[in-house]
C-alpha positions as CSV (number, residue, x, y, z in Angstrom):
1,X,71.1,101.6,111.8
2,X,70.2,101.2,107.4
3,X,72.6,103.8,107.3
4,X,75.0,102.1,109.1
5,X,74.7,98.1,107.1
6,X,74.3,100.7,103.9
7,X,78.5,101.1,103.5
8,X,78.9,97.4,105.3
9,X,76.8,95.7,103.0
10,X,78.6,97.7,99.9
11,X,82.0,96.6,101.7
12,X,81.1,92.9,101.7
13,X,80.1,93.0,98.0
14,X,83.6,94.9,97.1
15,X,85.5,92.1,99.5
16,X,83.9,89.7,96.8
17,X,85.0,91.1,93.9
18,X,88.7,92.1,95.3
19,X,88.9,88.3,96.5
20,X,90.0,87.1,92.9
21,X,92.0,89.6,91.4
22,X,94.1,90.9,94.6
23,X,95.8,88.0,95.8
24,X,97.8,87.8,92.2
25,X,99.8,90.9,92.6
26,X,99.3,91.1,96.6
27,X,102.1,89.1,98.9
28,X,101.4,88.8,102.5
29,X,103.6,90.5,105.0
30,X,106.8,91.2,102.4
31,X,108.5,93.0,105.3
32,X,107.7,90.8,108.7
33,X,110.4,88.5,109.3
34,X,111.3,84.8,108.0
35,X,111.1,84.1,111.5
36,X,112.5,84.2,115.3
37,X,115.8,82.6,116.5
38,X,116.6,82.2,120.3
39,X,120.4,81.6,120.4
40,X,121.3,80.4,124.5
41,X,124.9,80.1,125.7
42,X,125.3,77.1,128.0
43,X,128.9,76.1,129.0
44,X,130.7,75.6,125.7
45,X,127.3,75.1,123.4
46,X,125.3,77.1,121.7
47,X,122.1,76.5,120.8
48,X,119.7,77.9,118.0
49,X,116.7,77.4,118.2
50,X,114.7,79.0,114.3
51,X,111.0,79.6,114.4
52,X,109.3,80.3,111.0
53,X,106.9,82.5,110.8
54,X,103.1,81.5,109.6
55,X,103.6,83.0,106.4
56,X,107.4,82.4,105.6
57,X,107.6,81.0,102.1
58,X,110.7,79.0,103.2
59,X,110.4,74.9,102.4
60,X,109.9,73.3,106.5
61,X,111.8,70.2,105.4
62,X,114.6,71.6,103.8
63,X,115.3,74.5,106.5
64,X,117.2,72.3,109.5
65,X,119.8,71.4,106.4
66,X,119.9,75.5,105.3
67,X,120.4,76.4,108.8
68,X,123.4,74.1,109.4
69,X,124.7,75.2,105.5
70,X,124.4,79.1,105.7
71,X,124.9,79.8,109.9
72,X,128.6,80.3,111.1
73,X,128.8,80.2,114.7
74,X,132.3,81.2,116.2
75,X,133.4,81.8,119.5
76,X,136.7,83.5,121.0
77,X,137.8,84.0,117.3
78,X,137.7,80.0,116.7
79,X,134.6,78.0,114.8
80,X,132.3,76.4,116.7
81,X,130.7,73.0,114.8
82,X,127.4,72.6,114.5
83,X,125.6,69.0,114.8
84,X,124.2,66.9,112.0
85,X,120.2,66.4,113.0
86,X,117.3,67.0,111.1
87,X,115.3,70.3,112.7
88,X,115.1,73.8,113.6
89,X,117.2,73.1,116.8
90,X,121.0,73.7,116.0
91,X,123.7,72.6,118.7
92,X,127.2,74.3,117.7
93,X,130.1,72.7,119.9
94,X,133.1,75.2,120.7
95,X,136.4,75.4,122.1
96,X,135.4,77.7,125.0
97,X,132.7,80.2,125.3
98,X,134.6,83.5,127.5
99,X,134.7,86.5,125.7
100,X,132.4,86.6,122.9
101,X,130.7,84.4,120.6
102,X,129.8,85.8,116.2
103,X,127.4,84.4,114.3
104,X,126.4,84.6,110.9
105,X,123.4,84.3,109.1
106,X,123.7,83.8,104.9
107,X,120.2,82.2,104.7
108,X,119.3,85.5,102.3
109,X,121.8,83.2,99.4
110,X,119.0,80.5,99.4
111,X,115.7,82.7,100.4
112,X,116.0,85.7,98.9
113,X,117.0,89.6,100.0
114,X,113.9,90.0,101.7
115,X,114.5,87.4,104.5
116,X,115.6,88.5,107.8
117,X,115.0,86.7,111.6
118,X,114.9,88.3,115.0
119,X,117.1,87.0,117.3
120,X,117.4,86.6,120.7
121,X,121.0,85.9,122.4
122,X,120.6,84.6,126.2
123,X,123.6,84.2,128.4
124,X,124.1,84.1,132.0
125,X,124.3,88.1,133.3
126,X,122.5,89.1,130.0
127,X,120.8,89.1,126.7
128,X,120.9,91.1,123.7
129,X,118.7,91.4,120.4
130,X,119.9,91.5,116.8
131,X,118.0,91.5,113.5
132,X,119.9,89.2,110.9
133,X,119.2,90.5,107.0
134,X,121.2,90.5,103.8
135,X,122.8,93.9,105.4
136,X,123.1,92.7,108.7
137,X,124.1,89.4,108.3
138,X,126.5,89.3,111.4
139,X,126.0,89.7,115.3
140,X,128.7,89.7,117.8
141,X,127.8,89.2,121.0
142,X,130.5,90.4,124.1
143,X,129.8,88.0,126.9
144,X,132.3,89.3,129.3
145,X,130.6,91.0,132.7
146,X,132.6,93.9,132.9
147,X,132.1,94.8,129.0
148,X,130.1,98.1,128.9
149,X,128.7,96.6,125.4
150,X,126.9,93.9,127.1
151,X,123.0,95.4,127.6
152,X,120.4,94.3,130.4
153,X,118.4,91.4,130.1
154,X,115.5,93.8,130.1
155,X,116.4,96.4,128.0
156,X,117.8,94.4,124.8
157,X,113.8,94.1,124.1
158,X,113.1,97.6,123.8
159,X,114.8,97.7,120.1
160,X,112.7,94.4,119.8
161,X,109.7,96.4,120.2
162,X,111.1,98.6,117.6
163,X,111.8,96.6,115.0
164,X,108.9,94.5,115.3
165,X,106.8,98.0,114.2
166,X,109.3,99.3,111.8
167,X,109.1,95.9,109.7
168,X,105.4,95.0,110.8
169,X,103.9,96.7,107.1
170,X,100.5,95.6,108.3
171,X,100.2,97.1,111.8
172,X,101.9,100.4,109.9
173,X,99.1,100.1,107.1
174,X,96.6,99.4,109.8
175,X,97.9,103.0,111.7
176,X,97.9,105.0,108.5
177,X,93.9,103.8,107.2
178,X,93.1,104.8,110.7
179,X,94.7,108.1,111.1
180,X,93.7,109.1,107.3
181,X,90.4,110.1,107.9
182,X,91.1,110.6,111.8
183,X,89.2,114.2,111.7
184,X,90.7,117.3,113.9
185,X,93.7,116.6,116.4
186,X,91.6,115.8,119.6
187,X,89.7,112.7,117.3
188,X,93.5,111.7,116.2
189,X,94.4,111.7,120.3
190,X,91.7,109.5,121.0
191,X,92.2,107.1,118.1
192,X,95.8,106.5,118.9
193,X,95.4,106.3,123.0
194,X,92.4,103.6,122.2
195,X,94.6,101.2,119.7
196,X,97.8,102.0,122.2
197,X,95.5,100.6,125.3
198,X,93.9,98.1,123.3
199,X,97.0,96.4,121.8
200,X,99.0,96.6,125.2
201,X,96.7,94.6,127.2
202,X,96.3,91.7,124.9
203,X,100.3,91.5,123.9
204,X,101.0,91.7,127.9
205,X,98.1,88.8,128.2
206,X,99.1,86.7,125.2
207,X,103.1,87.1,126.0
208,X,102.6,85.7,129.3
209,X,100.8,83.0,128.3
210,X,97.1,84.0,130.2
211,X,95.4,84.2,126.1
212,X,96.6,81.9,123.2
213,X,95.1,82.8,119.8
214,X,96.1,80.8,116.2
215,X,98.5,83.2,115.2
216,X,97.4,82.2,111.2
217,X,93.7,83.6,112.4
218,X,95.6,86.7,114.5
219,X,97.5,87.5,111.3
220,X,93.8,87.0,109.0
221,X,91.6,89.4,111.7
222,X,94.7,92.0,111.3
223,X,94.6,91.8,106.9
224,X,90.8,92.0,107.6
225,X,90.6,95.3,109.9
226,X,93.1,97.3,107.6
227,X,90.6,96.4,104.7
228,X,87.6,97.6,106.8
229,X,89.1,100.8,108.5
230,X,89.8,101.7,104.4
231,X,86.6,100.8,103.4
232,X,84.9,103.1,106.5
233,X,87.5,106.2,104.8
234,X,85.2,105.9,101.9
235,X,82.3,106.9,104.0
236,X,83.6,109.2,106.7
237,X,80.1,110.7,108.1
238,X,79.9,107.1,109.5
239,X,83.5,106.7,110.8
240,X,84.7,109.7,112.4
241,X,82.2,109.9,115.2
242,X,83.2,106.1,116.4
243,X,86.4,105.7,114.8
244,X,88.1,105.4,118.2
245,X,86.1,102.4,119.5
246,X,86.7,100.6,115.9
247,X,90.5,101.3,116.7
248,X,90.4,100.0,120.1
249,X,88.5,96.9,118.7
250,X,90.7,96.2,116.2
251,X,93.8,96.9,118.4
252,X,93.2,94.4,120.5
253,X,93.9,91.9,117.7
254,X,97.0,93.7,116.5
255,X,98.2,93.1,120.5
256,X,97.7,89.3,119.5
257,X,100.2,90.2,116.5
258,X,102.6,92.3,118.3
259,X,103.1,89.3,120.7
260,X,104.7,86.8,118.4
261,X,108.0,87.5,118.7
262,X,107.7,87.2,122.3
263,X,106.3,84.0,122.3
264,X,108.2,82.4,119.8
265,X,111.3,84.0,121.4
266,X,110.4,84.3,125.3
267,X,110.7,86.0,127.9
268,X,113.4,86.0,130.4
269,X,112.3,84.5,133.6
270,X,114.3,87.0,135.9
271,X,113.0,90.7,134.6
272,X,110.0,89.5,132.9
273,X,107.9,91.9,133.6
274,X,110.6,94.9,132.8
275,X,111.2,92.9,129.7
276,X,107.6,93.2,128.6
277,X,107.4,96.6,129.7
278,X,110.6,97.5,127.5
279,X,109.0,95.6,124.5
280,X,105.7,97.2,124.8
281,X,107.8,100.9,124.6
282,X,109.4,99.5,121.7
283,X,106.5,99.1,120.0
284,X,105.2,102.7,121.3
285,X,108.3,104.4,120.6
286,X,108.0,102.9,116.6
287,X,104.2,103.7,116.4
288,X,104.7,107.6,117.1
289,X,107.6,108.3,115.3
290,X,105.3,106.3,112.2
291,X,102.8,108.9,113.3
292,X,104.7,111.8,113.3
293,X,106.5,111.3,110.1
294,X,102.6,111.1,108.5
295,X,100.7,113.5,110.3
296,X,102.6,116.7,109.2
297,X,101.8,115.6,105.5
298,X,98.3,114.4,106.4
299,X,97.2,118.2,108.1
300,X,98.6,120.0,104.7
301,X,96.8,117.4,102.9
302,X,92.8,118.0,104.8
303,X,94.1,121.9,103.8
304,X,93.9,121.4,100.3
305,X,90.4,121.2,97.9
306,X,91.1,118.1,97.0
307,X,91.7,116.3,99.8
308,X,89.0,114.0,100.0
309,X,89.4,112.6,96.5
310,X,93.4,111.7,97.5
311,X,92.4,110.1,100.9
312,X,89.4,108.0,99.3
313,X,91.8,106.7,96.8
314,X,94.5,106.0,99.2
315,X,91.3,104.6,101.4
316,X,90.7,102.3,98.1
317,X,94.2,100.9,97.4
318,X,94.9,100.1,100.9
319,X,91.5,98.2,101.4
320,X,92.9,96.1,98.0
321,X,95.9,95.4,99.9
322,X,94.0,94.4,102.8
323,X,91.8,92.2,101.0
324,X,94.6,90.5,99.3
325,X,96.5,89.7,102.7
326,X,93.3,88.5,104.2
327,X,92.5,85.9,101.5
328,X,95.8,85.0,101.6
329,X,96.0,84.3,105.3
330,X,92.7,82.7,105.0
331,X,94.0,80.0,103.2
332,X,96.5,79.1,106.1
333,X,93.9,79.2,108.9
């Protein structure tokens, strides 16, 4: 057990010491999105509905006059008008709503390259996901029945699932501290399959609404266990052995993180659980290709003589980063 609190208690004192001098040159999630739009098709309206995210930098009062500045909504090739109130909720008024409705998001003018929202387009007989950026700044949506563009309600959240990974820095981060002292292949195996269970059965609890966590605290915990999973690199005759149940710990959390977009977005009431299901492959699907495209490099790496020294100062920049997010959350809690 002392040799256990030895590394923990030198953790805490490093935690200290990173808290002022990280957060300067440290930004919070630089690559999870602004925040999550459901767009619904109802007669001739439609209605988007933005969600920021906890740690957008975006200014709450001035967004519901951005939106309704920067969003072009058309539909059968003519523009639809949006309304004049004052919030998140914007009601564009068309002509007629048949074939297929475009709409265009220029919000990266006023908040920077970096912004970009998943969205969520719900019509009767479908649904389909797009991810609005400064290079994607336009989706078109094909609303007619027979059109062999127009995806399941279910299956449109399997690239969801993907994208929430693929832009999720922190889960990635998280994934790569955990893998980089991970041991021989059958200790890798077990890490994975632990943080896969783990953060399945809390997103499939939270998403349907049987757990609710302060996703500001979620987002802290998550900052916190990249910072410790580094920190536990730096003394690896203490990690290995039990690195799988930290992972599964830990992954429970990230479940609580990999659930936001579903809640903020929803679910659809009519394939919700194939929904889920096709988000939580999503997710899967982005996790092992993240994993493949590192492990290669990390085997040839644990080959070399100097292996240890490049992992424990990977180990010690990633545990900076992980501090800096943390105290940075922290302050939103």
């Amino acid at each position: 057990m002392q040799r256990l609190l030895r590394p923990l208690g030198l953790w805490l004192s490093l935690s200290l010491c990173a808290v002022s001098t990280v957060p300067s040159i440290v930004h919070a999630h630089a690559g999870d999105a602004t925040g999550f739009a459901s767009v619904t098709l109802s007669g001739t309206s439609v209605r988007y509905t933005f969600t920021p995210t906890a740690t957008s930098s975006a200014d709450p009062a001035a967004l519901p006059a951005l939106l309704r500045r920067h969003l072009q909504v058309s539909a059968d090739g003519k523009p639809c008008v949006p309304d004049q109130k004052n919030e998140l909720v914007v009601v564009f008024q068309c002509e007629s709503v048949n074939q297929q409705i475009s709409v265009a998001d220029h919000l990266d003018q006023t908040l920077g390259a970096t912004h970009h929202v998943i969205a969520l387009f719900t019509w009767q007989g479908g649904s389909q996901s797009h991810s609005f950026s400064s290079k994607t700044p336009e989706a078109v949506v094909q609303l007619s029945a027979t059109s062999s563009h127009a995806p399941s309600s279910a299956a449109s959240f399997f690239p969801l699932g993907v994208e929430h990974i693929a832009t999720g820095y922190d889960h990635l981060l998280f994934l790569l501290a955990l893998i980089l002292c991970g041991g021989h292949l059958k200790s890798l195996i077990k890490i994975i399959t632990a943080f896969t269970l783990a953060h399945s059965l809390t997103l499939g609890a939270a998403a349907l609404g049987l757990v609710s966590l302060p996703s500001a605290l979620v987002e802290a915990v998550i900052a916190l266990s990249i910072a410790y999973v580094a920190f536990e690199n730096l003394f690896p005759r203490f990690a290995i052995s039990r690195r799988w149940t930290i992972s599964f710990l830990f992954g429970l959390v990230h479940g609580f993180g990999f659930s936001s977009v579903l809640q903020e977005i929803g679910l659809p009431k009519d394939s919700l659980v194939w929904a889920l299901l096709n988000f939580n492959l999503g997710v899967e699907a982005g996790q092992l290709v993240a994993v493949l495209i590192a492990l290669p490099a990390l085997l040839w790496l644990n080959k070399q003589t100097y292996a240890q020294r490049v992992i424990q100062a990977l180990s010690a920049i990633v545990m900076l980063v992980g501090l800096g997010w943390f105290v940075e959350r922290l302050m939103i809690v």
